[in-house]
C-alpha positions in Angstrom: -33.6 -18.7 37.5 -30.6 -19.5 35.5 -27.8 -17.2 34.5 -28.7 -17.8 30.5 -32.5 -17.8 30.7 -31.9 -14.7 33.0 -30.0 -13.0 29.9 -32.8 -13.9 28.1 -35.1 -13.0 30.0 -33.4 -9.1 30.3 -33.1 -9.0 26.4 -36.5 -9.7 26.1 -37.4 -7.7 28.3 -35.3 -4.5 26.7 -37.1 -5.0 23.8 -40.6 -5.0 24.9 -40.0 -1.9 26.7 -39.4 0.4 23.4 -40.1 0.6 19.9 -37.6 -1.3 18.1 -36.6 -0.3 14.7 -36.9 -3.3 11.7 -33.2 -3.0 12.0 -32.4 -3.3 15.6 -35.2 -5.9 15.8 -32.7 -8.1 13.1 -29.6 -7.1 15.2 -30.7 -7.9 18.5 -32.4 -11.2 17.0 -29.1 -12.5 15.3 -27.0 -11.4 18.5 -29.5 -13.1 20.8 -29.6 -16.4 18.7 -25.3 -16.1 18.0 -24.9 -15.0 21.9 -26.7 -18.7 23.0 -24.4 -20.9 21.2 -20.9 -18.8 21.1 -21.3 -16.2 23.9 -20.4 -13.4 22.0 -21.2 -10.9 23.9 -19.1 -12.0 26.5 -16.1 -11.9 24.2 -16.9 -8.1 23.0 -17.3 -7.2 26.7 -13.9 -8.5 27.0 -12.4 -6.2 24.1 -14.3 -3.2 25.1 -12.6 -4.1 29.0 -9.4 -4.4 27.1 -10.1 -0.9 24.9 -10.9 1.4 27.8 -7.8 0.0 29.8 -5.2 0.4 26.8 -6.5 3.8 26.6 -6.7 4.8 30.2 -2.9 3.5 30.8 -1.3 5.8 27.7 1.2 7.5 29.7 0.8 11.3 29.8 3.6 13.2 28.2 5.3 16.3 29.1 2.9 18.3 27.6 -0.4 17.0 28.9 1.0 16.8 32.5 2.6 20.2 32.6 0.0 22.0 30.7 2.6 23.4 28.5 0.9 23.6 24.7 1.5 26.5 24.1 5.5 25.8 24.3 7.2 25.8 20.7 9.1 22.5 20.8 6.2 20.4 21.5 5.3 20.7 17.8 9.0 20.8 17.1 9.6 18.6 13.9 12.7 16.7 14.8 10.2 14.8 17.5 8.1 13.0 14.6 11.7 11.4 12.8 10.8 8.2 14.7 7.3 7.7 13.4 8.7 9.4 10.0 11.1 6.5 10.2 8.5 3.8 10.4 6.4 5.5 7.6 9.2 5.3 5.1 10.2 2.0 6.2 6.3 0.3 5.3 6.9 2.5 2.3 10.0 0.9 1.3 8.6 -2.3 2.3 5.7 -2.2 0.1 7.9 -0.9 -3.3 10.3 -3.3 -2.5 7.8 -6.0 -2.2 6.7 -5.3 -5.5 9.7 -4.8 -7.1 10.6 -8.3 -6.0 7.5 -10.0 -8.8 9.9 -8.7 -11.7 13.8 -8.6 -10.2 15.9 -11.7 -11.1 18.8 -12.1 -8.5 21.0 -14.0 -10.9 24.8 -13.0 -12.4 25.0 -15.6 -14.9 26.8 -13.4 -17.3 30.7 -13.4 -17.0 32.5 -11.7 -20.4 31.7 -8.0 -20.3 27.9 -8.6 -20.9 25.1 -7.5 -18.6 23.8 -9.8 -16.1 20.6 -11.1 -15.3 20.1 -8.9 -12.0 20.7 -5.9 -14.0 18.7 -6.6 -17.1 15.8 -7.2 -14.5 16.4 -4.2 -13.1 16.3 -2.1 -16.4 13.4 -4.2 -17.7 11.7 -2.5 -14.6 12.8 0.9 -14.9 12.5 0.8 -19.1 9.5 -1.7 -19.9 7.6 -1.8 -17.0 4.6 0.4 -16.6 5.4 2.9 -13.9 8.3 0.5 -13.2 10.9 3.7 -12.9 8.7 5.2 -10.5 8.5 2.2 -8.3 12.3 1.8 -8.3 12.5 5.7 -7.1 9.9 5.6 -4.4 11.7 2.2 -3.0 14.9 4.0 -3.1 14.2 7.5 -2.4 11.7 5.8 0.5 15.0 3.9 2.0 17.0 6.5 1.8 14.7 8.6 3.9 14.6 5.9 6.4 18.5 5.9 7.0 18.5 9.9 7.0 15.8 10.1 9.4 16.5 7.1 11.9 20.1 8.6 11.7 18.7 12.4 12.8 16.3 10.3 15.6 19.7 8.7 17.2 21.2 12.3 17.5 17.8 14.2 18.6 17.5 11.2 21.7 20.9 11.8 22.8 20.9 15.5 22.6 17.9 15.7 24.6 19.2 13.0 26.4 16.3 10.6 25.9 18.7 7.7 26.4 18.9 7.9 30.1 17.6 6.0 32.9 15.0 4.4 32.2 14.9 4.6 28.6 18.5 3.0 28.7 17.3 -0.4 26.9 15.6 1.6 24.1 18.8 3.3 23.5 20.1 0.3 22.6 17.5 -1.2 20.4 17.9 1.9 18.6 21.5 1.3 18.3 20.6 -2.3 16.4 18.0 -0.6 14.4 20.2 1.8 12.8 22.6 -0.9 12.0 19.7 -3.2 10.6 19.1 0.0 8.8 22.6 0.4 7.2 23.0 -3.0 6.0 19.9 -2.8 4.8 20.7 0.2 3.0 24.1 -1.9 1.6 22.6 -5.3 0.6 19.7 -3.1 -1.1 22.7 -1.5 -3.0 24.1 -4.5 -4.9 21.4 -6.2 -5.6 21.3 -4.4 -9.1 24.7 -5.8 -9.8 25.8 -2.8 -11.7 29.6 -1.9 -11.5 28.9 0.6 -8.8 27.1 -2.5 -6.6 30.4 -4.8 -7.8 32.5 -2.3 -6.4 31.1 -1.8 -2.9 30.6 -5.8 -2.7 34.2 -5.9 -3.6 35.2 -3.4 -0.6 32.9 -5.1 1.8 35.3 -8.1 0.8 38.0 -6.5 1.6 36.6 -5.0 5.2 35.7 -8.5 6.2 39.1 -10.1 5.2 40.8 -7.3 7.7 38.9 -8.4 10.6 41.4 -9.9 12.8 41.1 -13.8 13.7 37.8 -14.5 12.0 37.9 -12.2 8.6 38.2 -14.7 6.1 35.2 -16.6 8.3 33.0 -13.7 7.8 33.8 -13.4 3.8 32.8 -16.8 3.4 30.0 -16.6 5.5 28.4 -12.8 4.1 29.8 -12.9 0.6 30.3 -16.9 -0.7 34.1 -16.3 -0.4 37.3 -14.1 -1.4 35.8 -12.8 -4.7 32.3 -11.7 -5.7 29.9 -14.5 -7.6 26.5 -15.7 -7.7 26.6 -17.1 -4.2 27.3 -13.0 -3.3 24.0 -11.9 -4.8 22.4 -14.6 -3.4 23.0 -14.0 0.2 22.4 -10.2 -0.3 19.3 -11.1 -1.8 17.7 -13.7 0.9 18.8 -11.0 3.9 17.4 -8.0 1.9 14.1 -9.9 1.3 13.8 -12.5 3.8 15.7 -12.1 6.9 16.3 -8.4 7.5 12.3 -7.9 7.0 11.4 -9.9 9.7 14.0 -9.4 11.9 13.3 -5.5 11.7 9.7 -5.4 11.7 10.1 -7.4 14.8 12.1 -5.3 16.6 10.7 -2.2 15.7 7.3 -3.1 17.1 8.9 -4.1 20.2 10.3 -0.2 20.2 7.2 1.0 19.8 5.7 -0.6 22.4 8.4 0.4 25.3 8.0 4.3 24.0 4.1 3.5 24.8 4.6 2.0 27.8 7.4 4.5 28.8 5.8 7.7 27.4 7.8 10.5 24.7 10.8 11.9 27.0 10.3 15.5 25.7 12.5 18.0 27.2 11.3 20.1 30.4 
């Protein structure tokens, strides 16, 4: 007997020995009839393979190992800053992502009057329906995330979670919390207010005193010597296009080498 008419022969079978339900009776039929002609129970056999081993391979922490849940610091809040992180970056990511249907990155206006980035940005928070509150969670959101990654950086190396063998997480930390912070300082001119003018013009000034390749870097971060429309611009497209991506990317891979590695949590 053949593999398949055996299968068929065994569902058959199954259902002749008890009382199916009108329900099951459907299920089983469509399953049967979608199993002949794209094997899909062999595929959900494969997932549900895949499911039990993800789940048997979660490395034990500390805790579970030792037996020790009754200890204090295994509930101890500084140990949930990393997934706090991650919560208030999707949060900024989603404000910010809406914000971005109604901001106008454009300084067109050069006499004293206000510019187009900053109209757009007080049409949200004045016009817009619930726009002020969308501005303050994005904000309030990002500046969560730089506060907490920042605590998470001191809380691994006072435990000393950076050690062998966690060294190459340390260091993808290290680039996170940098992605973070110019994150946080394109985010900040974006509005083009005289505050954000200000700090663009000091990030001027900081690239210009590199040695050897400063006035490189102004051109290449900031359209040149003096703020303009070319500044805003290239805040803009890393704030919204390449930071996201580049972050998102790396922070998954951070995730999945503390999954594969397991929480260091102090003995």
């Amino acid at each position: 007997m053949s593999l398949e008419r055996k299968d068929e022969h065994d569902h058959k079978g199954w259902m002749e020995s008890r009382e199916l339900t009108p329900i099951e009776s459907v299920y089983l039929t469509v399953l049967i009839w979608l199993d002949k002609r794209l094997r899909v129970v062999d595929y959900l056999e494969i997932l549900e393979d895949l499911y039990y081993k993800v789940n048997m391979q979660m490395p034990k922490s500390h805790t579970e190992q030792y037996n020790l849940d009754n200890k204090f610091w295994y509930w101890y809040p500084l140990y949930a800053l990393g997934s706090f992180s991650t919560v208030a970056y999707i949060v900024a990511a989603i404000s910010g992502a809406l914000l971005g249907f109604y901001y106008a990155p454009a300084a067109a206006a050069a006499d004293g009057s206000p510019t187009v980035a900053y109209d757009s940005v007080m049409l949200i928070m004045g016009q817009l329906n619930l726009g002020y509150f969308l501005r303050s969670v994005h904000r309030w959101a990002a500046q969560i995330m730089v506060a907490a990654v920042f605590l998470h950086m001191l809380r691994v190396y006072f435990t000393g979670a950076y050690k062998e063998p966690r060294e190459l997480n340390w260091l993808i930390g290290i680039v996170l919390i940098s992605l973070t912070l110019v994150f946080g300082y394109t985010g900040y001119l974006l509005p083009w207010s005289q505050l954000s003018f200000w700090a663009g013009q000091i990030g001027v000034e900081m690239s210009l005193s590199i040695p050897l390749i400063g006035e490189w870097v102004a051109q290449l971060m900031f359209g040149g010597f003096t703020l303009s429309q070319a500044t805003l611009q290239r805040m803009y497209i890393l704030h919204v296009f390449f930071l996201p991506f580049i972050t998102t990317a790396i922070i998954a891979v951070h995730i999945g080498i503390v999954w594969m590695q397991g929480i260091a949590e102090p003995h």
